[in-house]
Backbone as ProteinMPNN parsed JSONL, in Angstrom:
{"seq_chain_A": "XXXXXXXXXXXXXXXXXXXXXXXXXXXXXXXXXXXXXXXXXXXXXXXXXXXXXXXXXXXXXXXXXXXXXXXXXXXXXXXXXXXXXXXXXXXXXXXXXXXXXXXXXXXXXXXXXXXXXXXXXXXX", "coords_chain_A": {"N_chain_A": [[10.94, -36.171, -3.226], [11.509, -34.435, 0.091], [11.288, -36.164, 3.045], [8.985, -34.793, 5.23], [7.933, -35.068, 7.529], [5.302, -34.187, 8.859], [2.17, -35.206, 9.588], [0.009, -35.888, 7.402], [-3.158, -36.443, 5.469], [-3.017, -36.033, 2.624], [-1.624, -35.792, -0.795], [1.465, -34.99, -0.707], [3.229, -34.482, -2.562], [1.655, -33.3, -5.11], [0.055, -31.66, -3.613], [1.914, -29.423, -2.532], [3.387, -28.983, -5.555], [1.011, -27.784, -6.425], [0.707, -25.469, -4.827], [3.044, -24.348, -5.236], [2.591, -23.19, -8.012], [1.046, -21.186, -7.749], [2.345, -19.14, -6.532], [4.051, -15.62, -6.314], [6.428, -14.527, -8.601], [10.49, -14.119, -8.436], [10.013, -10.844, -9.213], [7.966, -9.868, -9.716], [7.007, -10.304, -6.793], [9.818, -8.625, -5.592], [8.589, -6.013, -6.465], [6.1, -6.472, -5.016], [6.97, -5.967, -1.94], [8.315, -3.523, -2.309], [6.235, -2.003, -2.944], [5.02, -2.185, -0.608], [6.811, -1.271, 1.144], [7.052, 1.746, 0.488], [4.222, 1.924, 1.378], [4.991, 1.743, 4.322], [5.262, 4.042, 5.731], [4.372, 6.456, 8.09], [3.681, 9.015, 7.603], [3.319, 8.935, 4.668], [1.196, 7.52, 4.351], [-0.282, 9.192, 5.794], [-0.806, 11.119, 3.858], [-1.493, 10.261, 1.855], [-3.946, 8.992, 2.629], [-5.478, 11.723, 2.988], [-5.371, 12.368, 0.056], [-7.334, 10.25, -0.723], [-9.626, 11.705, -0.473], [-9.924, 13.497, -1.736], [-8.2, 15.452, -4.255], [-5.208, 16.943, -4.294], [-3.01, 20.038, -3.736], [0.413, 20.681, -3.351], [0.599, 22.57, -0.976], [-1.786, 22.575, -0.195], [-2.181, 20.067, 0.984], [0.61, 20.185, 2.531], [-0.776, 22.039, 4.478], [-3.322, 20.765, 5.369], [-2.137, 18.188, 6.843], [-0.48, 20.036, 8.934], [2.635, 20.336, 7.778], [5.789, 20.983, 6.534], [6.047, 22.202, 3.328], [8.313, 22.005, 1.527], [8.811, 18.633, 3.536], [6.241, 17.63, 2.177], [6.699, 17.489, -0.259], [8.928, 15.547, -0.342], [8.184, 13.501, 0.26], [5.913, 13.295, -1.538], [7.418, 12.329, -3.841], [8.45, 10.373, -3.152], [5.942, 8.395, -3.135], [5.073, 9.281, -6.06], [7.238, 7.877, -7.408], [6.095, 5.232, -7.021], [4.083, 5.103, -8.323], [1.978, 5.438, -6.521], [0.996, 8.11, -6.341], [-0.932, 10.257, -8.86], [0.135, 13.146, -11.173], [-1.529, 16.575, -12.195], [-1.402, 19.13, -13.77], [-2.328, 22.711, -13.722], [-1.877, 25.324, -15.058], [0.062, 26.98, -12.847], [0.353, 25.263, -11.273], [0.601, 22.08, -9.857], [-1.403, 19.481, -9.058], [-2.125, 16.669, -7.122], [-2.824, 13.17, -6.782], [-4.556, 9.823, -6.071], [-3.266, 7.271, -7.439], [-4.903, 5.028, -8.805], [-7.71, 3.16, -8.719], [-6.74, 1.245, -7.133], [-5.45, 1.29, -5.486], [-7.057, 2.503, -3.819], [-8.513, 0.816, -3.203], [-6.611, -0.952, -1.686], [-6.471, 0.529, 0.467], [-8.646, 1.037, 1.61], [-8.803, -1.67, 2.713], [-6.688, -1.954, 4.199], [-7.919, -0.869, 6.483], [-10.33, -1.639, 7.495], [-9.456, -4.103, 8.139], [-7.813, -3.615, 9.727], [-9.621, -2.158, 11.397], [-11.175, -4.367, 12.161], [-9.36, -5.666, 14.104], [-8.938, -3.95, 15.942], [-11.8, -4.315, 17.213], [-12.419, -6.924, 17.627], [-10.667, -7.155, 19.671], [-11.617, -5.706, 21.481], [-13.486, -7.48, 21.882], [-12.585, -9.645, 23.907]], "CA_chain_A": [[10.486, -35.235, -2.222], [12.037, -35.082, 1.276], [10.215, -36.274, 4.316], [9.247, -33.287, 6.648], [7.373, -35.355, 9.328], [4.241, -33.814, 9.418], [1.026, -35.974, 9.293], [-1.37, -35.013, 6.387], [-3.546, -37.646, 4.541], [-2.954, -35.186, 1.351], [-0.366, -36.216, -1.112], [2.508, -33.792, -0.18], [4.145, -33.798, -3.876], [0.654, -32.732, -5.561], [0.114, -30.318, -2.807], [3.418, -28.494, -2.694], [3.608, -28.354, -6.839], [-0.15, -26.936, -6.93], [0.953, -24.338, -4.263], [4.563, -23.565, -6.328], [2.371, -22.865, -9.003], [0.829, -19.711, -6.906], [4.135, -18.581, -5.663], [4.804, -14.893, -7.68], [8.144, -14.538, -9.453], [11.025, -13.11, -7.984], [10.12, -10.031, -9.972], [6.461, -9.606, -8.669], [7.637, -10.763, -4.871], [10.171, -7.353, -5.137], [7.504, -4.917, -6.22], [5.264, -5.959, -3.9], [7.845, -5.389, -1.591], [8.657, -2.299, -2.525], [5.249, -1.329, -2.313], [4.79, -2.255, 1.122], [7.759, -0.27, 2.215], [6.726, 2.955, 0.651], [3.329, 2.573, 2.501], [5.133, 1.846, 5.426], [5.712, 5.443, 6.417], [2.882, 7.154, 8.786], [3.797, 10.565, 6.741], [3.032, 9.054, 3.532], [0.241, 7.088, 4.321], [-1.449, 10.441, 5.785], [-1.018, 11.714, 2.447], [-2.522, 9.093, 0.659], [-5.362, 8.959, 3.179], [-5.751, 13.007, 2.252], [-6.009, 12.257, -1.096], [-8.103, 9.423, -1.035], [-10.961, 12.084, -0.406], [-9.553, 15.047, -2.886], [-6.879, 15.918, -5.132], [-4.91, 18.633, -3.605], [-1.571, 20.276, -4.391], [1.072, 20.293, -2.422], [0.34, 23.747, -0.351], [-3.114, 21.955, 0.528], [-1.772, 18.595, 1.588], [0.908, 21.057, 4.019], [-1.8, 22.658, 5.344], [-3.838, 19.473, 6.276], [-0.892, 17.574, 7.695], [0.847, 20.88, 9.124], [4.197, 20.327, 7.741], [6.092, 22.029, 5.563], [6.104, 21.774, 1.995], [9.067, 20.645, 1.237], [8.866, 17.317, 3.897], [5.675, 16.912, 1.641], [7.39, 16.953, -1.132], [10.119, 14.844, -0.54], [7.253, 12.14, 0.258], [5.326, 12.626, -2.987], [8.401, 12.035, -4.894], [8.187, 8.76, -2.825], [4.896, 8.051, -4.104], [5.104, 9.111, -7.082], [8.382, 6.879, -7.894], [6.066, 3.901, -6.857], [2.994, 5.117, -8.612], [0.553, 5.82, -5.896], [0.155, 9.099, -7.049], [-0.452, 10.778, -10.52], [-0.132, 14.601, -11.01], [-2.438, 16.835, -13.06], [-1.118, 20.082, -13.753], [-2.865, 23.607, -13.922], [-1.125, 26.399, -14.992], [2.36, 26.709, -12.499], [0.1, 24.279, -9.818], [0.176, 20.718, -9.797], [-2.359, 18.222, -8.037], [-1.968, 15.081, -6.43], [-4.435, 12.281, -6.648], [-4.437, 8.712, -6.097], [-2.838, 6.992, -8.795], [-5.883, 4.206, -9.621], [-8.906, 2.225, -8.059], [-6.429, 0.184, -6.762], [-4.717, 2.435, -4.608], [-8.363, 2.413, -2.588], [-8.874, -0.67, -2.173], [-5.45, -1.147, -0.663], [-6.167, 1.787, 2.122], [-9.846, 0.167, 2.345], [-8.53, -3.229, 3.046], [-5.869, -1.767, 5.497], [-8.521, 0.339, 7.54], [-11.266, -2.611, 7.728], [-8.749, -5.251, 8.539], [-7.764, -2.87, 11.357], [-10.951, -1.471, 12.811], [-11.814, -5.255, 12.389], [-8.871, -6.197, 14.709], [-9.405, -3.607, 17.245], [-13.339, -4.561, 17.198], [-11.857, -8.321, 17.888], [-9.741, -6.542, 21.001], [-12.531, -5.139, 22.24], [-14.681, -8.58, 22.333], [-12.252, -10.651, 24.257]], "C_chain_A": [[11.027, -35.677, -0.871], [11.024, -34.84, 2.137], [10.253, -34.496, 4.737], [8.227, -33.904, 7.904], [6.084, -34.975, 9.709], [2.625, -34.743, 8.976], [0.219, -35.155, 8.767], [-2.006, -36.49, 5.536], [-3.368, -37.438, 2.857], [-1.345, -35.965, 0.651], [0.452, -34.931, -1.469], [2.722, -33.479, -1.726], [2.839, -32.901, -4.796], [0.294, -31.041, -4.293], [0.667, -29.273, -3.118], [3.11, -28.088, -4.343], [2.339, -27.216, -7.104], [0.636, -25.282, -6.004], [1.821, -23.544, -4.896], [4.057, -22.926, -7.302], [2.049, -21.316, -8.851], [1.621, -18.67, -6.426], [4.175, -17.19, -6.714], [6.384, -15.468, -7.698], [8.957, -13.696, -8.678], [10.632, -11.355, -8.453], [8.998, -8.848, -9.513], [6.625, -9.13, -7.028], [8.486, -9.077, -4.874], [9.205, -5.935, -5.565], [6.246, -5.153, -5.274], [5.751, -5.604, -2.807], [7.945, -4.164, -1.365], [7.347, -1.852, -2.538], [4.66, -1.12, -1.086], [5.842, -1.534, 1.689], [7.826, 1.185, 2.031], [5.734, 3.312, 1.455], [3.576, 2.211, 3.924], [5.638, 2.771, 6.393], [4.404, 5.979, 6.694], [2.908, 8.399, 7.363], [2.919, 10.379, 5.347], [1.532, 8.132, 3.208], [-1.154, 8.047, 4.744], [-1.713, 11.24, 4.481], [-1.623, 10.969, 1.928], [-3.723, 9.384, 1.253], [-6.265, 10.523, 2.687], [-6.129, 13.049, 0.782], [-6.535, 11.57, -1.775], [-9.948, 10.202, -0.662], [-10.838, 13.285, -1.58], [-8.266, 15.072, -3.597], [-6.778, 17.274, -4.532], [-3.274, 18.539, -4.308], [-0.628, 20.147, -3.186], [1.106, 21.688, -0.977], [-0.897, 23.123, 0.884], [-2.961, 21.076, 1.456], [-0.325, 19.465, 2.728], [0.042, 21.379, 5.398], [-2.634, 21.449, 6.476], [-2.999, 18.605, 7.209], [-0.234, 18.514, 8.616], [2.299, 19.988, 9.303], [4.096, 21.385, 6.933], [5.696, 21.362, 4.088], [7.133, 21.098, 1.469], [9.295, 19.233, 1.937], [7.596, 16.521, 2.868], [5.916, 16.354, 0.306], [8.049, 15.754, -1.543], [9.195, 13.436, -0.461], [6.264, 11.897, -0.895], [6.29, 12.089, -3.851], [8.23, 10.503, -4.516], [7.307, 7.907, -3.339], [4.612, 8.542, -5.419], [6.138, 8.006, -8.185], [7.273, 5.228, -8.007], [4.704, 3.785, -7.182], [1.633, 4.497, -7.997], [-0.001, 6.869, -6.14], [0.386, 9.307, -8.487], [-0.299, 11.963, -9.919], [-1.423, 15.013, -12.314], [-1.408, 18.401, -12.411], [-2.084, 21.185, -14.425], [-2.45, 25.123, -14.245], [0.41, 26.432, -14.253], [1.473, 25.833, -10.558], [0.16, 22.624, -10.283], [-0.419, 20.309, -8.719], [-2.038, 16.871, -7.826], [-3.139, 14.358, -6.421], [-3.816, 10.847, -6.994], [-4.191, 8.071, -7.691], [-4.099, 6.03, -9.822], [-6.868, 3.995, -8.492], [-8.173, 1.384, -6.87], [-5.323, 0.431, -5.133], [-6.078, 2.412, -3.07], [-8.632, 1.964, -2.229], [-7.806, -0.958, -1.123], [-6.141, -0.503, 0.772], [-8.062, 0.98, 2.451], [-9.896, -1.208, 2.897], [-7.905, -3.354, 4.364], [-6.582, -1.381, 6.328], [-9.634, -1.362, 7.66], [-10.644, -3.764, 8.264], [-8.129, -4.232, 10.027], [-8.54, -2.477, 12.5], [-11.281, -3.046, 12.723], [-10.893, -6.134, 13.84], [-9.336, -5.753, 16.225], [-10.947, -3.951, 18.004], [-13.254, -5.429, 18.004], [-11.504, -8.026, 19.426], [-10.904, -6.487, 22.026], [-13.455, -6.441, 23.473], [-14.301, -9.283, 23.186], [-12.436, -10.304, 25.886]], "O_chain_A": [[11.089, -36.864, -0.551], [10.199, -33.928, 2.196], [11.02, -33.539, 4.631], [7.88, -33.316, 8.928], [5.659, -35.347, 10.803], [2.227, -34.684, 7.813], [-0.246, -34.106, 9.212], [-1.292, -37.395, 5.103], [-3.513, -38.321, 2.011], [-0.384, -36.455, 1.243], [0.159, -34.072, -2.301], [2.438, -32.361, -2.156], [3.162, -31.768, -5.151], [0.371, -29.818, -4.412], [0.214, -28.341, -3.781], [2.623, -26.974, -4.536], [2.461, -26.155, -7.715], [0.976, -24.258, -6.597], [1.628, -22.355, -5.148], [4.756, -22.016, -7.746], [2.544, -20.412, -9.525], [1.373, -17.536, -6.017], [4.316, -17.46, -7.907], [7.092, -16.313, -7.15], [8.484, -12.662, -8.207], [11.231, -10.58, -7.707], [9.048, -7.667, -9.168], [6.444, -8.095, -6.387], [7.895, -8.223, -4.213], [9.241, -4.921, -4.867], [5.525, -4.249, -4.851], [5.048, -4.724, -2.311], [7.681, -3.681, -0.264], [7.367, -0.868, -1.798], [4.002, -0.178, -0.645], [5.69, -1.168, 2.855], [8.358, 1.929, 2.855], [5.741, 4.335, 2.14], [2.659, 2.29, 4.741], [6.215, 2.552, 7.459], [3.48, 6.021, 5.882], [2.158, 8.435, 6.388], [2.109, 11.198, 4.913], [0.94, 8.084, 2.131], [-2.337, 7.948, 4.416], [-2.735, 11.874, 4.215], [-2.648, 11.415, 1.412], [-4.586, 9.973, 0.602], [-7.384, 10.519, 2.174], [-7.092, 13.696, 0.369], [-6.575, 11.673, -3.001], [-11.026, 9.61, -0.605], [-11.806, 13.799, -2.141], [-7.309, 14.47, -3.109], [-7.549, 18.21, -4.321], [-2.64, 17.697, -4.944], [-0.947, 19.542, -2.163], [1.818, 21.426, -0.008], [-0.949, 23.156, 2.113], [-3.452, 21.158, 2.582], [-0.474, 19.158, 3.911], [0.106, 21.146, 6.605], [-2.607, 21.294, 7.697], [-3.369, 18.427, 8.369], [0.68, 17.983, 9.246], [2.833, 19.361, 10.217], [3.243, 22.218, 6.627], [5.172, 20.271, 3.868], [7.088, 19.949, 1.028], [9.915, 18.441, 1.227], [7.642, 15.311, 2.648], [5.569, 15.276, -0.177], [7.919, 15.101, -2.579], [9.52, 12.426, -1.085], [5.835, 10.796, -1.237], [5.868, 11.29, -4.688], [7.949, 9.606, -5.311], [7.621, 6.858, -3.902], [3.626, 7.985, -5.902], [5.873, 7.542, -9.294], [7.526, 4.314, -8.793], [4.005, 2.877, -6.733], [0.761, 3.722, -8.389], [-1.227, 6.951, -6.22], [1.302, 8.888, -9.194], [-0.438, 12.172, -8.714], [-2.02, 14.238, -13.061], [-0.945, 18.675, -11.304], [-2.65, 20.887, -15.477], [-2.838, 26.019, -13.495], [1.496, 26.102, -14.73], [1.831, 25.854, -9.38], [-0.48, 22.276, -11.276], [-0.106, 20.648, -7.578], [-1.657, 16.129, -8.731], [-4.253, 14.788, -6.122], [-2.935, 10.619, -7.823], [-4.77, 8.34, -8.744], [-4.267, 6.151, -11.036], [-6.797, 4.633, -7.442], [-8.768, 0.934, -5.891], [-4.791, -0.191, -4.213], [-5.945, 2.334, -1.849], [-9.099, 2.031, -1.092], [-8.046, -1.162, 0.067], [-6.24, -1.059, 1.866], [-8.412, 0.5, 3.529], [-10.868, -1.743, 3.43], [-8.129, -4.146, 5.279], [-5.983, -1.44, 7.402], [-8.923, -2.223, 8.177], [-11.385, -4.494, 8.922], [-8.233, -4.536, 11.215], [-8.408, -2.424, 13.723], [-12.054, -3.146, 13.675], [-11.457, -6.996, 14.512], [-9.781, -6.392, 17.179], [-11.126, -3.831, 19.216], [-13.767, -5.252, 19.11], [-12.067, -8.665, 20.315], [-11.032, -7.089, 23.093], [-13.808, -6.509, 24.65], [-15.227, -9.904, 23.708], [-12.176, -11.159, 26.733]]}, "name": "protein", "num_of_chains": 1, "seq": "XXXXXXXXXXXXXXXXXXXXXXXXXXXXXXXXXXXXXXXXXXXXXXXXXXXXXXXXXXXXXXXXXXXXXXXXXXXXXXXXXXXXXXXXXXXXXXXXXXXXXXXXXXXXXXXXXXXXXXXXXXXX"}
C-alpha cells in the first residue's frame, strides 16, 4: 500500500479493502449514471412529478405541462428507455405511470433533501 500522508490511527489497508468491497461494478456505476442523466432534465422530471400523483396519457400530461404533445413524447420515450415509466394501454390510448415504488422514493428523497436544504438556508 502506498503512503498518502494523512494521519488516521485506523489501519489504512483494512480500511480501503472493506470500502473496495462497497464500490459498485463498472456495470452498476453506468446505470446509475444513466439514470441520473435522464432525471436530469426539468421537462422530464415535471413529468414524472405529474405522474407520481396519476397515470395520465400523453394529451393529459400536455395539458398539465402546456406543451405540445409531441415534446412530451419525445421525453417519455426518454423515460421509458430507462424504465421510469410503464404504459398501460386502453383501446387506441395509452397511460403513463411510474414505473415502480422505487421511482417514488427517488422523487421523495430528491424533494425532502431539497426543502431540507432550503429550510437549512433559511436558518443561517
Amino acid at each position: 500500500m502506498k503512503y498518502c500522508g494523512c494521519q488516521s490511527n485506523q489501519n489504512k489497508e483494512d480500511l480501503t479493502r472493506e470500502v473496495k468491497t462497497h464500490v459498485p461494478n463498472p456495470k452498476q456505476m453506468e446505470d446509475v449514471s444513466s439514470l441520473f442523466k435522464a432525471l436530469s432534465d426539468k421537462t422530464r422530471i415535471r413529468i414524472l412529478f405529474a405522474l407520481k400523483k396519476h397515470e395520465l396519457c400523453v394529451c393529459d400530461i400536455s395539458t398539465v405541462l402546456e406543451m405540445t404533445q409531441s415534446a412530451i413524447s419525445h421525453q417519455l420515450k426518454i423515460l421509458r428507455d430507462h424504465d421510469l415509466v410503464r404504459t398501460r394501454r386502453e383501446g387506441k390510448s395509452i397511460y403513463y405511470q411510474l414505473a415502480d415504488e422505487h421511482i417514488h422514493l427517488i422523487f421523495n428523497q430528491a424533494f425532502d433533501h431539497v426543502s431540507e436544504d432550503s429550510h437549512h438556508e433559511e436558518n443561517l
